[in-house]
SEVEXVEX-447608 format. One line per 5 residues: number of its first residue (from 1); their letters; for each residue x, y, z of C-alpha. Coordinates in steps of 0.1 Angstrom, whole numbers. Each point is the difference from the previous one (the first is absolute). Example, Ala and Ser with C-alpha at 12.3 -4.5 7.8 and 13.67 -1.06 7.14 Angstrom:
1	AS	123 -45 78 ~ 14 34 -7 .
% end
This chain:
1	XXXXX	48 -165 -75 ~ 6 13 -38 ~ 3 37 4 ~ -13 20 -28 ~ 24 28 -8 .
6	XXXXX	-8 36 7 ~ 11 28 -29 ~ 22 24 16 ~ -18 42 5 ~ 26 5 -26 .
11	XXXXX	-8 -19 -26 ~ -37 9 3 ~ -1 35 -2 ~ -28 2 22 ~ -17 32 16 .
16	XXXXX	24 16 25 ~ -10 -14 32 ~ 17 4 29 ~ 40 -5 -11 ~ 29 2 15 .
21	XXXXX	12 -2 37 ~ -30 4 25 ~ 1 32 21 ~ 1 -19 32 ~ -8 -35 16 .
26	XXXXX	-17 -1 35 ~ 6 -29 26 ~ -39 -3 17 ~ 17 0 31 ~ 15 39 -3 .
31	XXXXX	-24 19 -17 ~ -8 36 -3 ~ -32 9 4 ~ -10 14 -33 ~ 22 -10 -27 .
36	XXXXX	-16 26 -25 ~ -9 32 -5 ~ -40 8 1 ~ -7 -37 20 ~ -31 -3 11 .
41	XXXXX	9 -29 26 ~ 32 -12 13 ~ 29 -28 -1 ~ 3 5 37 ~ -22 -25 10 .
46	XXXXX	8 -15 35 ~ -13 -38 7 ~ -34 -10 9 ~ -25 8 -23 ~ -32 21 -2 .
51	XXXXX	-29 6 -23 ~ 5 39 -3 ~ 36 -10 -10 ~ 19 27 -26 ~ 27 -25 -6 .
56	XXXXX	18 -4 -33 ~ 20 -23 3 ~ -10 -38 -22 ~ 11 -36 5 ~ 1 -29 -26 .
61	XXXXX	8 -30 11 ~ -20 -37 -7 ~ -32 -7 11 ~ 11 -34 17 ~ 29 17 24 .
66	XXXXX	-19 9 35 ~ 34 17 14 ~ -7 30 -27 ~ -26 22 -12 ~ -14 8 -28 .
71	XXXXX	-15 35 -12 ~ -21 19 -28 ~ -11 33 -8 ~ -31 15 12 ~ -22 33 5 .
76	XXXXX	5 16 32 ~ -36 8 -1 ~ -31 -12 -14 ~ -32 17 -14 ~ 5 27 -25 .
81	XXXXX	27 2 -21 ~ 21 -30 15 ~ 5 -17 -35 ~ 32 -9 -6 ~ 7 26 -28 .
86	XXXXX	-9 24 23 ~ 19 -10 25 ~ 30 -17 -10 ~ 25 27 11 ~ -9 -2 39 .
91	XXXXX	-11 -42 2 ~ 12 -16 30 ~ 19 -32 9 ~ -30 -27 11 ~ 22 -28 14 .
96	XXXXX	-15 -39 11 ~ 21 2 33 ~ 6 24 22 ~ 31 12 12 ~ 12 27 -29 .
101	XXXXX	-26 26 12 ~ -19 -1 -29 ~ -40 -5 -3 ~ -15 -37 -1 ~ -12 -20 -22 .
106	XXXXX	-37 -9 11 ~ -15 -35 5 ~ -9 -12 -33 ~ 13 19 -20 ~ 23 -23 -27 .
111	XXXXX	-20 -30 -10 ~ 31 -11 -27 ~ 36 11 0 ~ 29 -16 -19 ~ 36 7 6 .
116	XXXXX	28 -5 -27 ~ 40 5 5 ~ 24 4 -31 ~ 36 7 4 ~ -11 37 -12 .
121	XXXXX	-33 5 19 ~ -25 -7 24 ~ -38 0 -13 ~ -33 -4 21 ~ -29 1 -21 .
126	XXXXX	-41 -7 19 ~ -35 11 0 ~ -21 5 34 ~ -22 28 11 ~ 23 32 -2 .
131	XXXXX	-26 23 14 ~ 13 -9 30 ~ 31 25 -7 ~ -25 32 -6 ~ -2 -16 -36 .
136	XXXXX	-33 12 -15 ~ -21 -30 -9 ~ 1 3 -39 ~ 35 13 -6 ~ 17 -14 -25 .
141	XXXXX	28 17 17 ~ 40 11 -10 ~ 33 -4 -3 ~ 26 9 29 ~ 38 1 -3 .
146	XXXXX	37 18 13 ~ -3 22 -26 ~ -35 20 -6 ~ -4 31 -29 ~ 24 23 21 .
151	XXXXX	29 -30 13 ~ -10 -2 34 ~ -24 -30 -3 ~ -37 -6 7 ~ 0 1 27 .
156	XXXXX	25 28 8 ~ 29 -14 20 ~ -17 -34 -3 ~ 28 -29 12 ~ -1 -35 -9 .
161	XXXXX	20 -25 19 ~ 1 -43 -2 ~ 24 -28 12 ~ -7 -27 -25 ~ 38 8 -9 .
166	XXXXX	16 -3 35 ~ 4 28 17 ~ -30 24 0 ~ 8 27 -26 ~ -17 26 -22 .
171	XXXXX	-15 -6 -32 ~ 6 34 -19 ~ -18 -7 -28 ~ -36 -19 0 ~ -40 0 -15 .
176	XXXXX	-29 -5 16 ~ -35 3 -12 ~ -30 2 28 ~ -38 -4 -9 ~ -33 -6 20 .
181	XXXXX	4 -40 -9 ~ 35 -4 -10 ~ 36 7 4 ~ 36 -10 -13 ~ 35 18 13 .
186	XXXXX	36 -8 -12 ~ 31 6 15 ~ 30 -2 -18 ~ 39 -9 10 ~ 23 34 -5 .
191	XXXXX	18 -3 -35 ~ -2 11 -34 ~ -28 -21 -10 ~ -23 12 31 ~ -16 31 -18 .
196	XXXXX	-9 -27 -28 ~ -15 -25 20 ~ -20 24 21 ~ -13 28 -24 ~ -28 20 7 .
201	XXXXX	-3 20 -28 ~ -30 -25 -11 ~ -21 14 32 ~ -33 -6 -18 ~ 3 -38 -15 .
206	XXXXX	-7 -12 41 ~ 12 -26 8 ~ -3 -32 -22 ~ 16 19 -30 ~ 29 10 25 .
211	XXXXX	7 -28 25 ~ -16 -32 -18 ~ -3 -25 35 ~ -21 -17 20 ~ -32 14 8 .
216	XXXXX	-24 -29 10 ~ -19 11 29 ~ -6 -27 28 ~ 38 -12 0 ~ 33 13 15 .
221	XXXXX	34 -9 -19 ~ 35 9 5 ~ 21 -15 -31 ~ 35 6 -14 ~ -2 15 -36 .
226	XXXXX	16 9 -33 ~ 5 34 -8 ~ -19 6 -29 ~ -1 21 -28 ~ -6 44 17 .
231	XXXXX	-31 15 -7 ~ 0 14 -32 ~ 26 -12 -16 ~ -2 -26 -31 ~ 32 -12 -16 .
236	XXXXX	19 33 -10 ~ -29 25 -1 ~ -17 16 31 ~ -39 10 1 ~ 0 36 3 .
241	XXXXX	-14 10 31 ~ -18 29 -15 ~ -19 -27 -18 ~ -25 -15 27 ~ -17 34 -2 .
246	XXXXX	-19 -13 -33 ~ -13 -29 9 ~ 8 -14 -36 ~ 28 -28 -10 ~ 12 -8 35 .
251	XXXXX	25 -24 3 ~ -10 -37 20 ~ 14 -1 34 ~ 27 -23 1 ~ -8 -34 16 .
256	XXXXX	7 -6 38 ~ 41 -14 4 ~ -1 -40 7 ~ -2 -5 38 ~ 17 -26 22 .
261	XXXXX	7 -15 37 ~ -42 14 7 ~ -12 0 38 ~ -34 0 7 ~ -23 9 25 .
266	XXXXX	-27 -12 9 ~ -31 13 21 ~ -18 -29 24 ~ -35 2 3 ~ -5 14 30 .
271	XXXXX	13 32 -20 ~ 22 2 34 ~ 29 -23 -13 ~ 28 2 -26 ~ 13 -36 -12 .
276	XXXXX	34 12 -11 ~ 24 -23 -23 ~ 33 15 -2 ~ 31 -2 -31 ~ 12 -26 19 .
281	XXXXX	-30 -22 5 ~ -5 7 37 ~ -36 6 12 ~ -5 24 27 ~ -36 10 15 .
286	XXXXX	-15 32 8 ~ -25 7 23 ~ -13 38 4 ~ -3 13 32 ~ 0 34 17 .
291	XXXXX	24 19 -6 ~ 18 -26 -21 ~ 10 -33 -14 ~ 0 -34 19 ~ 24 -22 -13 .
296	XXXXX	4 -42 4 ~ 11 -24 13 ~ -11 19 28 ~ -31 19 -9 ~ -2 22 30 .
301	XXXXX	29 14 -7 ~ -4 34 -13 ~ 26 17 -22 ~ 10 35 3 ~ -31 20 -7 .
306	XXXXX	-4 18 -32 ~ -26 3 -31 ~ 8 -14 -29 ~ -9 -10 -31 ~ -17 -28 8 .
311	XXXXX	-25 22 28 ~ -8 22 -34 ~ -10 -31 -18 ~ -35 -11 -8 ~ -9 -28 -22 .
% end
């Protein structure tokens, strides 16, 4: 793999986002149960799960790993002003296996999701039917990150943890966009280069412009990938952020980082199976049943219930 390299903060003289040391790191295992002032939900969350949930604490990890779940950001109510602008500082942790005591992700819901690992980040970029997480049909939706206009994120006290590393750790600096049909998050590695290579200053480019990936609906990937090129960054000059408010002379999105080592998954007919070939070439087979996965040789044998990504699949 032929990293690209990254240009240091530093040298870029970007918009002053997030520097310095972080003001604390939480262990998911030990957490208070707010961790900011004026949160509407908490960190606190318990195991289990329910659908009333107030949880606020996220997970990125790759779609093909069944031990671990995966998260996004959601509405904690629907109807009426449950857009995501208008709701980005109290969004909840929707989770595809329970366990964390956050909220669900219902039956259905992801129809393509497509996982990518760098040495700097972890990306997930898909499209489904959102409404699902009290996203109005129609919403073209928003940005979420640590940070929000007054440093205490959107949401407020919003955690995001991941073990693609090793050991499950938090990821103080990430991106994630949410619409009605779409959604991409990054996680990025603590180091200098983090605040770079997850921005969110560009919170109304979505996200194509901002995470270039996979989104081809129908198919589920986990892949190792190059870093890239950050958002708005080309050679020596940065795109001003103030800029995407004209709509005129916007810069092209970089291109998606070359890919490598892909697994794919595969849905069997019956729209009850997964066909899954894994990095090493190893098959294994899937077979849904209550409560969770059957697993071969011996197909009767059920794995330790959970939901998972593959339960909020549809094809």
């Amino acid at each position: 793999m032929h990293l690209r390299p990254l240009v240091l903060l530093a040298v870029l003289g970007l918009p002053q986002c997030a520097r310095g040391q972080y003001t604390a790191t939480y262990n998911p295992s030990n957490l208070p149960l707010k961790t900011e002032v004026d949160q509407l939900g908490t960190n606190q969350c318990g195991d289990g799960h329910s659908q009333e949930s107030m949880c606020q604490n996220a997970y990125v990890n790759s779609v093909d790993d069944f031990a671990h779940t995966q998260c996004l950001w959601g509405p904690p109510y629907g109807g009426a002003n449950s857009t995501i602008g208008e709701t980005e500082p109290i969004v909840v942790a929707w989770c595809t296996k329970s366990g964390h005591g956050t909220r669900l992700i219902p039956d259905g819901t992801i129809n393509g999701a497509h996982f990518v690992q760098t040495p700097d980040l972890v990306q997930v970029t898909g499209v489904g039917d959102l409404t699902g997480l009290n996203i109005p049909a129609g919403d073209t939706g928003g940005e979420l990150d640590p940070h929000g206009a007054d440093g205490t994120g959107n949401p407020k006290g919003g955690l995001v943890f991941g073990s693609s590393f090793g050991q499950t750790m938090q990821y103080h600096e990430w991106t994630n966009f949410m619409a009605h049909d779409e959604f991409c998050i990054r996680a990025c590695r603590d180091g200098p280069n983090a605040p770079v290579i997850c921005n969110h200053l560009w919170d109304v480019m979505g996200c194509h412009w901002n995470l270039p990936g996979n989104y081809d609906p129908g198919t589920f990937t986990s892949c190792d990938a190059d870093s890239g090129e950050p958002m708005g960054v080309y050679g020596s000059s940065t795109w001003p952020p103030e800029a995407q408010h004209s709509g005129t002379n916007t810069p092209a999105p970089h291109p998606a980082p070359s890919s490598s080592s892909c697994t794919l998954a595969d849905r069997d007919i019956n729209e009850h199976a997964i066909f899954w070939k894994h990095r090493d070439g190893s098959e294994k087979f899937l077979n849904r049943v209550e409560g969770g996965w059957a697993t071969g040789p011996d197909i009767n044998q059920v794995e330790q219930p959970f939901a998972c990504w593959r339960s909020s699949f549809h094809t």
